[in-house]
LUMPA-60201 format. One record per residue: residue in three letters; residue number from 1; chain; x, y, z of N, C-alpha, C in turn. Coordinates in steps of 0.05 Angstrom, whole numbers. Last residue first. Example, Ala and Ser with C-alpha at 12.3 -4.5 7.8 and 13.67 -1.06 7.14 Angstrom:
% residues 2
+-----+-----+---+--------+--------+--------+--------+--------+--------+--------+--------+--------+
:   r :   k : c :    n_x :    n_y :    n_z :   ca_x :   ca_y :   ca_z :    c_x :    c_y :    c_z :
+-----+-----+---+--------+--------+--------+--------+--------+--------+--------+--------+--------+
: SER :   2 : A :    257 :    -45 :    142 :    273 :    -21 :    143 :    258 :      1 :    157 :
: ALA :   1 : A :    264 :   -114 :    156 :    246 :    -90 :    156 :    264 :    -66 :    156 :
+-----+-----+---+--------+--------+--------+--------+--------+--------+--------+--------+--------+
% end
This chain:
% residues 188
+-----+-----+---+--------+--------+--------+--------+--------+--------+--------+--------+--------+
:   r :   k : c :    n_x :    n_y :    n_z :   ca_x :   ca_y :   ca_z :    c_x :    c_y :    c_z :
+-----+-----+---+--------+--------+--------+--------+--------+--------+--------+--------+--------+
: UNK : 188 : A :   3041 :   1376 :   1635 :   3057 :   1366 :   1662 :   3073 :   1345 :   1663 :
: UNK : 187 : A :   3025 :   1416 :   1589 :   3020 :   1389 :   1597 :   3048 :   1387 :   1622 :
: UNK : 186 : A :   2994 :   1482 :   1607 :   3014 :   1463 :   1591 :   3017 :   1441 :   1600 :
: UNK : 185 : A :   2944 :   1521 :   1578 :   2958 :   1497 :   1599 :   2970 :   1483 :   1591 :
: UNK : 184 : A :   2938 :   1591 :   1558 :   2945 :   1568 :   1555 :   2954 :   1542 :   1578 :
: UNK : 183 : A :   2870 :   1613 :   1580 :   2898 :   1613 :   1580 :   2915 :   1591 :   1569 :
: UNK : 182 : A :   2824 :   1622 :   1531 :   2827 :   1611 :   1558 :   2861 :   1611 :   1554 :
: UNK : 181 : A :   2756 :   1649 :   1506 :   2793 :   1639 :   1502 :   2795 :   1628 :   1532 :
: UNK : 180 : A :   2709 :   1625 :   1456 :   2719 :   1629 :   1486 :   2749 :   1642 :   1476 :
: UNK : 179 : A :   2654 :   1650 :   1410 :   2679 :   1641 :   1424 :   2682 :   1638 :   1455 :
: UNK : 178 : A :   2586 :   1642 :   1419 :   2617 :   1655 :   1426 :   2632 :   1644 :   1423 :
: UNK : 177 : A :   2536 :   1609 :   1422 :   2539 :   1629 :   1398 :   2571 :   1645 :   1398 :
: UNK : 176 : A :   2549 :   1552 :   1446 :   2545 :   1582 :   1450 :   2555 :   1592 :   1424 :
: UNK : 175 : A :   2510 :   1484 :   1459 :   2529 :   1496 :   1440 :   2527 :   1539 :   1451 :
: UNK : 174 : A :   2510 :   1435 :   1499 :   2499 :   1460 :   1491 :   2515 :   1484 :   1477 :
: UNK : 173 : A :   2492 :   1376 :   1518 :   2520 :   1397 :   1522 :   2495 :   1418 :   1495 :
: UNK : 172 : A :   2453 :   1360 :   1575 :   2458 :   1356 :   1550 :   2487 :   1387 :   1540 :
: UNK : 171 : A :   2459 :   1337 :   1624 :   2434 :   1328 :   1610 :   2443 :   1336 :   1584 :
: UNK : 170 : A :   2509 :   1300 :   1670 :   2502 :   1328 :   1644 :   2483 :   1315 :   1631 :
: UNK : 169 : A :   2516 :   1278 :   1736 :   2503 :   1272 :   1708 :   2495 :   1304 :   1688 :
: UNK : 168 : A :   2560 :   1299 :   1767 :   2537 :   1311 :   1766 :   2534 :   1303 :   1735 :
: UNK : 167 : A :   2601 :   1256 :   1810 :   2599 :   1272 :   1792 :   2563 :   1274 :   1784 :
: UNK : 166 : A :   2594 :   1271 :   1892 :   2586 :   1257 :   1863 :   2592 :   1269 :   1835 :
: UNK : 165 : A :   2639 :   1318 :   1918 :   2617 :   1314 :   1916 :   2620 :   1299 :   1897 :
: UNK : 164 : A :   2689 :   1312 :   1966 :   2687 :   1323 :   1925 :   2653 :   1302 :   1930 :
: UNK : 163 : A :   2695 :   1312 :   2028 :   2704 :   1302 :   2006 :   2682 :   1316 :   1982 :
: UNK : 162 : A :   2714 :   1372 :   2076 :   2706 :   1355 :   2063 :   2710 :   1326 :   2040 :
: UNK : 161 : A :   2743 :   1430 :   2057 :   2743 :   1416 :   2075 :   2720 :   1392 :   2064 :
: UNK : 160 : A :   2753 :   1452 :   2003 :   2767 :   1458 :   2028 :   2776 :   1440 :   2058 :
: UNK : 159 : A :   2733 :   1402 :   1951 :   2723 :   1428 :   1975 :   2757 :   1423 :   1986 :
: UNK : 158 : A :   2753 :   1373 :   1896 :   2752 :   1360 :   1936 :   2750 :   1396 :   1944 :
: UNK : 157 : A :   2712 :   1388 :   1843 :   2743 :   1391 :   1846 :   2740 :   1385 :   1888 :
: UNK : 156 : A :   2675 :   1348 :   1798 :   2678 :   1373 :   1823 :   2705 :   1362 :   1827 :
: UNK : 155 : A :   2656 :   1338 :   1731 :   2669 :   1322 :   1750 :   2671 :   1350 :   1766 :
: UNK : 154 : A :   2594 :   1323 :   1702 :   2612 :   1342 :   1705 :   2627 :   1331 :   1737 :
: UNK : 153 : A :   2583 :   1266 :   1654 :   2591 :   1279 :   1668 :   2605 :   1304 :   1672 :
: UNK : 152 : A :   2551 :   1230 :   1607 :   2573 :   1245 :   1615 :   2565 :   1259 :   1640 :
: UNK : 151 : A :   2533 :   1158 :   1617 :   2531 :   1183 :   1616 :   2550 :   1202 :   1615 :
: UNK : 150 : A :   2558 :   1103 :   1613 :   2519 :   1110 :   1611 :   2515 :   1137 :   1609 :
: UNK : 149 : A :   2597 :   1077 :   1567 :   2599 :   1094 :   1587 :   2561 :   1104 :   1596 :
: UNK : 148 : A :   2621 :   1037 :   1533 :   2627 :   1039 :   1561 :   2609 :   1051 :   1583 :
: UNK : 147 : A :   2614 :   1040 :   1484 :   2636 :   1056 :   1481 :   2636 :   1046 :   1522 :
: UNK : 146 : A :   2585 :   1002 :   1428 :   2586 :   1000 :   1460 :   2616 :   1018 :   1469 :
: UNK : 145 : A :   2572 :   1035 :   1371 :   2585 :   1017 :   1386 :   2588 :   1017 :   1414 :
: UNK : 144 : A :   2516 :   1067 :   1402 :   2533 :   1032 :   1385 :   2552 :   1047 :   1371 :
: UNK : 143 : A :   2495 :   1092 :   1460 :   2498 :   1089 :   1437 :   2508 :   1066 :   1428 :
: UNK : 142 : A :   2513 :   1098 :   1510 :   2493 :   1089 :   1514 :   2478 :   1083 :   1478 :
: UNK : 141 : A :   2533 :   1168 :   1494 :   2529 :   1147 :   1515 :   2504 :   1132 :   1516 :
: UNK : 140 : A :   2521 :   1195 :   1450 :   2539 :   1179 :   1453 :   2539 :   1166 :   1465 :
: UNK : 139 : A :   2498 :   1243 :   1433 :   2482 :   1208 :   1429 :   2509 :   1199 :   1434 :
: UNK : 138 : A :   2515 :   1281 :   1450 :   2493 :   1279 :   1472 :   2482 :   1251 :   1461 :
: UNK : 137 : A :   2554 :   1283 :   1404 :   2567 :   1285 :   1432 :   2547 :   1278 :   1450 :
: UNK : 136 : A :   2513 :   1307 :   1366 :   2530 :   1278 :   1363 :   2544 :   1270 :   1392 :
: UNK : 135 : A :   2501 :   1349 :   1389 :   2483 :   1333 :   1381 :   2495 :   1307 :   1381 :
: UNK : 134 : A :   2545 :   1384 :   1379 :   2532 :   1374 :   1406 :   2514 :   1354 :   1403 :
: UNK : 133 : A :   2560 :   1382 :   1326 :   2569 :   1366 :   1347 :   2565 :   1352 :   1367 :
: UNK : 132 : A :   2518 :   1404 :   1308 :   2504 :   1387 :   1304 :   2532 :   1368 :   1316 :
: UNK : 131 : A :   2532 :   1458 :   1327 :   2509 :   1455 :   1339 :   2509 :   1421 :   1328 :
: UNK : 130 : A :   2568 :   1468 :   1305 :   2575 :   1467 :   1322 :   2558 :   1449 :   1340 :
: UNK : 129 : A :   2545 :   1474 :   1254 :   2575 :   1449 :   1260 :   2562 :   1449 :   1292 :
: UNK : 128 : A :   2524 :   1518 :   1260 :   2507 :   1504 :   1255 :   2533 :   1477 :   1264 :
: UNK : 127 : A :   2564 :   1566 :   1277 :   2541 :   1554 :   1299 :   2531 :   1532 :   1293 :
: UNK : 126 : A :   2590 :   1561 :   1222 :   2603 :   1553 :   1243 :   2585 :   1543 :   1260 :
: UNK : 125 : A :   2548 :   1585 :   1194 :   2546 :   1561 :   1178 :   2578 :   1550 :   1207 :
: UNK : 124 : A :   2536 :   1630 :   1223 :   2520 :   1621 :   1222 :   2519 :   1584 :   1215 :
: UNK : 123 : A :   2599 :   1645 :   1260 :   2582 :   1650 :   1232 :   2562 :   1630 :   1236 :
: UNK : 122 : A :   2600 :   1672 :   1322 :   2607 :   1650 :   1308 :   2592 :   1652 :   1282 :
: UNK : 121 : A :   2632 :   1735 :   1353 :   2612 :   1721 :   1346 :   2615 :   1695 :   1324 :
: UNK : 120 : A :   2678 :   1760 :   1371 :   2675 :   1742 :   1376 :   2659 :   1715 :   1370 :
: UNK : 119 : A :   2681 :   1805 :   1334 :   2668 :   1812 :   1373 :   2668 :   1780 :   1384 :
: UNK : 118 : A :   2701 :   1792 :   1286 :   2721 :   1816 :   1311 :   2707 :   1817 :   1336 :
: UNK : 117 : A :   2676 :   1733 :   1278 :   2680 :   1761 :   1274 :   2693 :   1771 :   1293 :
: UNK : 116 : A :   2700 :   1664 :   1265 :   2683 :   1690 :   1280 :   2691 :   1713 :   1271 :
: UNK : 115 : A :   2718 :   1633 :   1218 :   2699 :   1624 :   1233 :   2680 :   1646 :   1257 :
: UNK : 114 : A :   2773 :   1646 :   1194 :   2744 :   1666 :   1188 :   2713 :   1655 :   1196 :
: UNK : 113 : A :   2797 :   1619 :   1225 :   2803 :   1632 :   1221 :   2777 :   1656 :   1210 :
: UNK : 112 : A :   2763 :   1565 :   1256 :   2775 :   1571 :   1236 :   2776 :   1597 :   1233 :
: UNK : 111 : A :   2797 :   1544 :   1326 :   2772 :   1553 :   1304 :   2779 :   1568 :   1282 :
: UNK : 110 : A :   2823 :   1506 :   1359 :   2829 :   1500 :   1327 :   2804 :   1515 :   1304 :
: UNK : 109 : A :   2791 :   1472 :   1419 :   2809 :   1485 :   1402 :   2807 :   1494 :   1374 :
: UNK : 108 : A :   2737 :   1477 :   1464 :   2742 :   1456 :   1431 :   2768 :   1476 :   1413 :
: UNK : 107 : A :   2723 :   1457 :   1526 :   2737 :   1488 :   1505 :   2737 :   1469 :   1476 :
: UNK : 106 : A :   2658 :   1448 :   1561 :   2682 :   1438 :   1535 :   2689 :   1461 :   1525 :
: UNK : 105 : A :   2644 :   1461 :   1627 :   2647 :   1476 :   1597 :   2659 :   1456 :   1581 :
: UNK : 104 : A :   2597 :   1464 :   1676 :   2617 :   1450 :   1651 :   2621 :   1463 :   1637 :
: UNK : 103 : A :   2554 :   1470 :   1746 :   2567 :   1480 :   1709 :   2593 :   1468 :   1695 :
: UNK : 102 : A :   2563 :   1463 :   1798 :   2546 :   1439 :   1767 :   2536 :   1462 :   1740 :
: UNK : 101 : A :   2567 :   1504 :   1820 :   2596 :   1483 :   1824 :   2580 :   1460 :   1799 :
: UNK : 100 : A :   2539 :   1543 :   1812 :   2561 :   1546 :   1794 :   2573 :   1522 :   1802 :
: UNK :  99 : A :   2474 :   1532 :   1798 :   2496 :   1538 :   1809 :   2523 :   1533 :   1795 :
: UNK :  98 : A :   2416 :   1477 :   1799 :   2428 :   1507 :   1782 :   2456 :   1511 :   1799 :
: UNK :  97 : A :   2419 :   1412 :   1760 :   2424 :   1428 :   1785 :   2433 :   1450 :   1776 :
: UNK :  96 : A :   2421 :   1384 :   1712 :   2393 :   1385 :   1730 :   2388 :   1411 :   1751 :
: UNK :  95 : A :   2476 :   1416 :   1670 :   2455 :   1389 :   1690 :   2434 :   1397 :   1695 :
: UNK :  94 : A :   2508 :   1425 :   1609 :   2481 :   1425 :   1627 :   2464 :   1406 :   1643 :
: UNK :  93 : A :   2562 :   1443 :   1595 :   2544 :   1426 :   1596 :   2528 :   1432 :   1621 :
: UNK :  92 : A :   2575 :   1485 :   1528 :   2560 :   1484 :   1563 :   2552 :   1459 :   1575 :
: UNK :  91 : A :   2630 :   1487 :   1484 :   2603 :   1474 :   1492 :   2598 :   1480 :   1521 :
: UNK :  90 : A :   2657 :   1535 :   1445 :   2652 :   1526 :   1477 :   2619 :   1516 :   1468 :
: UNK :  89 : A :   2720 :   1539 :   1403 :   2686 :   1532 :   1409 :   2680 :   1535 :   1437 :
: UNK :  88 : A :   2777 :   1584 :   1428 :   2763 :   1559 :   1422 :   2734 :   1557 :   1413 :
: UNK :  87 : A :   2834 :   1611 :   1425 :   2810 :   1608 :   1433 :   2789 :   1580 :   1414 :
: UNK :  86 : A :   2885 :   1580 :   1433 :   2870 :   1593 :   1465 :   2837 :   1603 :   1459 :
: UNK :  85 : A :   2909 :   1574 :   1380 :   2892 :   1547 :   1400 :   2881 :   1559 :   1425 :
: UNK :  84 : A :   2885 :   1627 :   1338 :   2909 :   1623 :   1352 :   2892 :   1600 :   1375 :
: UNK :  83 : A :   2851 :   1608 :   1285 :   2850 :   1624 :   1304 :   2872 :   1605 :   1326 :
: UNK :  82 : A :   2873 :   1574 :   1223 :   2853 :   1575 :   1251 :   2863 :   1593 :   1253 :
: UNK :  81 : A :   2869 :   1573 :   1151 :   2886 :   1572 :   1170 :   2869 :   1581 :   1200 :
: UNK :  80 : A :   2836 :   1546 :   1115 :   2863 :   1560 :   1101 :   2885 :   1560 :   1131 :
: UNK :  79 : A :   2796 :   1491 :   1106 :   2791 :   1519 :   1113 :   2830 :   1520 :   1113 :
: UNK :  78 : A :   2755 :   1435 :   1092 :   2785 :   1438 :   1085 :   2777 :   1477 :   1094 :
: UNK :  77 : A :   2742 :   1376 :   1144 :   2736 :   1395 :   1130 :   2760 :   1409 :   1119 :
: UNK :  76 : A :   2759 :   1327 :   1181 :   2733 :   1323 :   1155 :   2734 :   1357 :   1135 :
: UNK :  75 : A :   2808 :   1316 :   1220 :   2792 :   1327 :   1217 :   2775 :   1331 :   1193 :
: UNK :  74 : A :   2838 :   1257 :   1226 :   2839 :   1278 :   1222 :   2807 :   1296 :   1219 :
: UNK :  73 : A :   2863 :   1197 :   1269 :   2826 :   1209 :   1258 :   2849 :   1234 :   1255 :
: UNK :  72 : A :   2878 :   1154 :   1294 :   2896 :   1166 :   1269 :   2879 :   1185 :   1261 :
: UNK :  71 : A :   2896 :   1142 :   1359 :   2877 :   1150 :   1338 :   2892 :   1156 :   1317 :
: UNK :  70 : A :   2890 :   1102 :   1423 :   2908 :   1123 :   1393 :   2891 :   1124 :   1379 :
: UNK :  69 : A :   2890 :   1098 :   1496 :   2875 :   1092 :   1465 :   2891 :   1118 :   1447 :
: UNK :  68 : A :   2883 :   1067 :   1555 :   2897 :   1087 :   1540 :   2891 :   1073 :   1514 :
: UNK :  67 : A :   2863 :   1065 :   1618 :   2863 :   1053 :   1597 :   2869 :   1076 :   1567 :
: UNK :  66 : A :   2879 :   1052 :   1688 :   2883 :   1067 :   1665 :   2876 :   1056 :   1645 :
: UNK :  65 : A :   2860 :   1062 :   1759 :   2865 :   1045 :   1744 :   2856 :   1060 :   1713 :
: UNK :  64 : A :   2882 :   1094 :   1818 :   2860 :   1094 :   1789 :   2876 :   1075 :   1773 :
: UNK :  63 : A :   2883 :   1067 :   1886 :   2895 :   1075 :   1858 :   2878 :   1068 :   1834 :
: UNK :  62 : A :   2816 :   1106 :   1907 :   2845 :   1085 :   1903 :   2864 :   1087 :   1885 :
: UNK :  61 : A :   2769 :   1131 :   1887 :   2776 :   1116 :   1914 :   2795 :   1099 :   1927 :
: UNK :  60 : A :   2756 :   1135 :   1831 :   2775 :   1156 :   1856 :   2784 :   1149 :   1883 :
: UNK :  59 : A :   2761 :   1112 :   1768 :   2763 :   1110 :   1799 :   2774 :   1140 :   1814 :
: UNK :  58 : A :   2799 :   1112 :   1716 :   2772 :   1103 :   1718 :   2784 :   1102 :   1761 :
: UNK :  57 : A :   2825 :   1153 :   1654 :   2835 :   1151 :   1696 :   2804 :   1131 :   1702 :
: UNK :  56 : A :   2844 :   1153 :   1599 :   2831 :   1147 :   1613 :   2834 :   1134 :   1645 :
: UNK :  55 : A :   2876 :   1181 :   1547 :   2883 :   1167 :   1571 :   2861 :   1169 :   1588 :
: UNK :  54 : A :   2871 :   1195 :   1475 :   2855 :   1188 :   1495 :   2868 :   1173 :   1526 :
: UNK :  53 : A :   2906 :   1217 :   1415 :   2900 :   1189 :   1437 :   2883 :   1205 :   1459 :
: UNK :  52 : A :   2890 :   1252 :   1366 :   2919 :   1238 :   1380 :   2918 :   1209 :   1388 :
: UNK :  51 : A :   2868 :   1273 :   1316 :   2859 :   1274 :   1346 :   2875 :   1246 :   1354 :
: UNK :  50 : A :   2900 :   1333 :   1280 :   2895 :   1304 :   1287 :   2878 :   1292 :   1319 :
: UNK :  49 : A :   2886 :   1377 :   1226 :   2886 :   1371 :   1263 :   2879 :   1346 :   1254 :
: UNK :  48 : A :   2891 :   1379 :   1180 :   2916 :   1388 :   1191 :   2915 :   1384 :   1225 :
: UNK :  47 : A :   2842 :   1381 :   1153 :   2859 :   1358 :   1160 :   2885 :   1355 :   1163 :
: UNK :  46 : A :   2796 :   1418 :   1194 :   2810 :   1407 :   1177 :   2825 :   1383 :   1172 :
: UNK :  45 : A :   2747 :   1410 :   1249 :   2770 :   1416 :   1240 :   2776 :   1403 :   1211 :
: UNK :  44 : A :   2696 :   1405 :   1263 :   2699 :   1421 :   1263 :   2729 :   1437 :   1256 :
: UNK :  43 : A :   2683 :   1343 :   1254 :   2673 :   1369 :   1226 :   2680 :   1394 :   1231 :
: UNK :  42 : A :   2704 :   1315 :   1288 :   2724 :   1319 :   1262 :   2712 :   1342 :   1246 :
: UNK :  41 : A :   2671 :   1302 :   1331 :   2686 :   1325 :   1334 :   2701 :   1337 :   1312 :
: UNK :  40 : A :   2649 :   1253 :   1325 :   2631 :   1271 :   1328 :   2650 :   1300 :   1331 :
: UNK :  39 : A :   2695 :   1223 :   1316 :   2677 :   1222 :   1297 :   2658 :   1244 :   1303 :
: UNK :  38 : A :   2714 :   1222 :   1365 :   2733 :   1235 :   1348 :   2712 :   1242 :   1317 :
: UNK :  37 : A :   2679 :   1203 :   1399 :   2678 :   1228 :   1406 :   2692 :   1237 :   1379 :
: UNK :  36 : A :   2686 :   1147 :   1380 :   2648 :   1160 :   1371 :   2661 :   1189 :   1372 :
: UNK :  35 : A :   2733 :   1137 :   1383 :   2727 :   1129 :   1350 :   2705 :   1151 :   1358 :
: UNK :  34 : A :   2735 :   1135 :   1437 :   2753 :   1155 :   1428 :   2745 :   1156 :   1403 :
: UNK :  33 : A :   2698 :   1087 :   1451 :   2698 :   1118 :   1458 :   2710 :   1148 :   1438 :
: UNK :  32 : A :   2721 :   1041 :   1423 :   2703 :   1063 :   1410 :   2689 :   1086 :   1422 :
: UNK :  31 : A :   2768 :   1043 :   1455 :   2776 :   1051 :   1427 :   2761 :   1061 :   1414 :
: UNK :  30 : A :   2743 :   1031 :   1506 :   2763 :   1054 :   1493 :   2771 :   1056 :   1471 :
: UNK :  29 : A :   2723 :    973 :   1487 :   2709 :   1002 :   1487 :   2720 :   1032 :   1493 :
: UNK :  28 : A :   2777 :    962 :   1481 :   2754 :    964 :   1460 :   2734 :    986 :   1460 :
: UNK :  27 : A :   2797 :    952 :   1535 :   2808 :    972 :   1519 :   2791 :    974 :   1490 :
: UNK :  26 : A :   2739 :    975 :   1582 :   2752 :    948 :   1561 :   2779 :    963 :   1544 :
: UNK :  25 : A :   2733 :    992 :   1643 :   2729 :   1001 :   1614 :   2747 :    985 :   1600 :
: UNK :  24 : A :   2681 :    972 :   1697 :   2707 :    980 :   1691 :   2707 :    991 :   1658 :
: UNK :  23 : A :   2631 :    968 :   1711 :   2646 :    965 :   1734 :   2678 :    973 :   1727 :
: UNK :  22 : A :   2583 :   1001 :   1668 :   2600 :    981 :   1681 :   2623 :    980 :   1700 :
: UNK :  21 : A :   2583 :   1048 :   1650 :   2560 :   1040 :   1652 :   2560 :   1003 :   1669 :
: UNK :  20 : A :   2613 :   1106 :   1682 :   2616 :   1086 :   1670 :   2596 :   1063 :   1672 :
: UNK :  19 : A :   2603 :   1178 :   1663 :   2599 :   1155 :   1684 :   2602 :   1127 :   1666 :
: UNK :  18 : A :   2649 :   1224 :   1654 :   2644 :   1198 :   1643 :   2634 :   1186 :   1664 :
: UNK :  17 : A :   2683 :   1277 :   1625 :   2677 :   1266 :   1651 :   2660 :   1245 :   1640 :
: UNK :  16 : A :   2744 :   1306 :   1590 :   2707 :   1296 :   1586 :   2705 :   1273 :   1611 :
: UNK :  15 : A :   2785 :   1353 :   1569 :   2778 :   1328 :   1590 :   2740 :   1327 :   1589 :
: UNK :  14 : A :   2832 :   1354 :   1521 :   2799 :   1357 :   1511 :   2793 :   1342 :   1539 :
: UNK :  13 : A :   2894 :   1393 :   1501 :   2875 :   1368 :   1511 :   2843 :   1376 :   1518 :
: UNK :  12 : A :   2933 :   1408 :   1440 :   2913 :   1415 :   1455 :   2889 :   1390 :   1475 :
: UNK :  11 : A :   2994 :   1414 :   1430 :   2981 :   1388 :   1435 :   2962 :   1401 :   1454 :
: UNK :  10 : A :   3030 :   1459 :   1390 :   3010 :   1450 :   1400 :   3001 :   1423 :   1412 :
: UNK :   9 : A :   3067 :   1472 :   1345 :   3071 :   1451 :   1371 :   3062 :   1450 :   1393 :
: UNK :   8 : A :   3052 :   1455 :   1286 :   3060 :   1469 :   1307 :   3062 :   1450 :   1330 :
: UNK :   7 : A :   3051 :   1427 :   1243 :   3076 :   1447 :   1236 :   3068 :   1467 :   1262 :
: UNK :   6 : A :   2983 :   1401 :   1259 :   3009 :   1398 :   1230 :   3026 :   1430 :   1242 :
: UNK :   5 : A :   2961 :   1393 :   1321 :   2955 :   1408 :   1297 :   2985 :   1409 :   1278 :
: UNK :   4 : A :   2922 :   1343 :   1369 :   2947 :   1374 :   1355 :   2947 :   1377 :   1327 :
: UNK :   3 : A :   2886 :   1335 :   1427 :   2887 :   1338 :   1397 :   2910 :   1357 :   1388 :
: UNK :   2 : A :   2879 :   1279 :   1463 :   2901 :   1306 :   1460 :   2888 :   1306 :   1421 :
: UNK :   1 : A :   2827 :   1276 :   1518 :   2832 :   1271 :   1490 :   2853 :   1291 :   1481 :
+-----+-----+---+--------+--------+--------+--------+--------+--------+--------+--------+--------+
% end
């Protein structure tokens, strides 16, 4: 999902893993994918962030087949000015399985400026957003409008040797009391 932000030139992307509850994805139900996530993500920005479009890869075993979706969605709240786009919210997602190759993260760009303190920490009335994102983000699949999808996922990267293990059904995303940062990536 690309989200960017008024008078910069930013286009921050959002990747979210996805089992699909069907054999393929409608462009509809891409539309209300991108409608539920954008709806469950707007409280945490203003209305100077937009949440863009959505490109969707479905398959690995071949050529992936695409379904691509726009948005006009801005963000629900009014605050003065963010924190530079590297650092972010961070959701955890959380599987079944302990270890590090079935760990997730969501970065969530665009935090508000007086949203943390100097050590990083999130304000109380930020954690709470944050927290009732995740919430919105863990009713999604399998929710109404029919968005497609039966679960999220953490997707693995192909080993050394070998093939890329199954993606690892996420039980639930999980909000952290931190910031993150993360380097910038630039689109390709």
């Amino acid at each position: 999902m690309k989200v960017n932000q008024d008078g910069t030139g930013h286009v921050c992307v959002m990747t979210f893993g996805v089992r699909l509850a069907g054999t393929g994805l409608t462009g509809t139900q891409a539309m209300n994918l991108l409608a539920a996530i954008a709806n469950a993500t707007r409280t945490l920005w203003d209305n100077t962030i937009h949440i863009a479009s959505m490109h969707v890869l479905i398959g690995n075993d071949g050529p992936p087949m695409a379904v691509d979706a726009s948005s006009s969605i801005v963000g629900s709240r009014t605050f003065t000015s963010t924190l530079p786009p590297n650092v972010t919210w961070l959701l955890k997602r959380i599987t079944a399985f302990a270890g590090k190759q079935y760990r997730g993260r969501l970065y969530i760009p665009f935090v508000p400026d007086a949203g943390a303190d100097n050590a990083g920490r999130l304000s109380g009335t930020e954690f709470t957003t944050l927290s009732a994102v995740a919430a919105a983000l863990n009713a999604i699949p399998g929710g109404t409008p029919d968005t497609g999808i039966s679960s999220w996922v953490v997707l693995h990267r192909v080993p050394k040797t070998g093939t890329a293990p199954a993606p690892t059904n996420v039980t639930t995303y999980l909000p952290e009391l931190t910031v993150a940062t993360q380097r910038r990536r630039l689109e390709r």
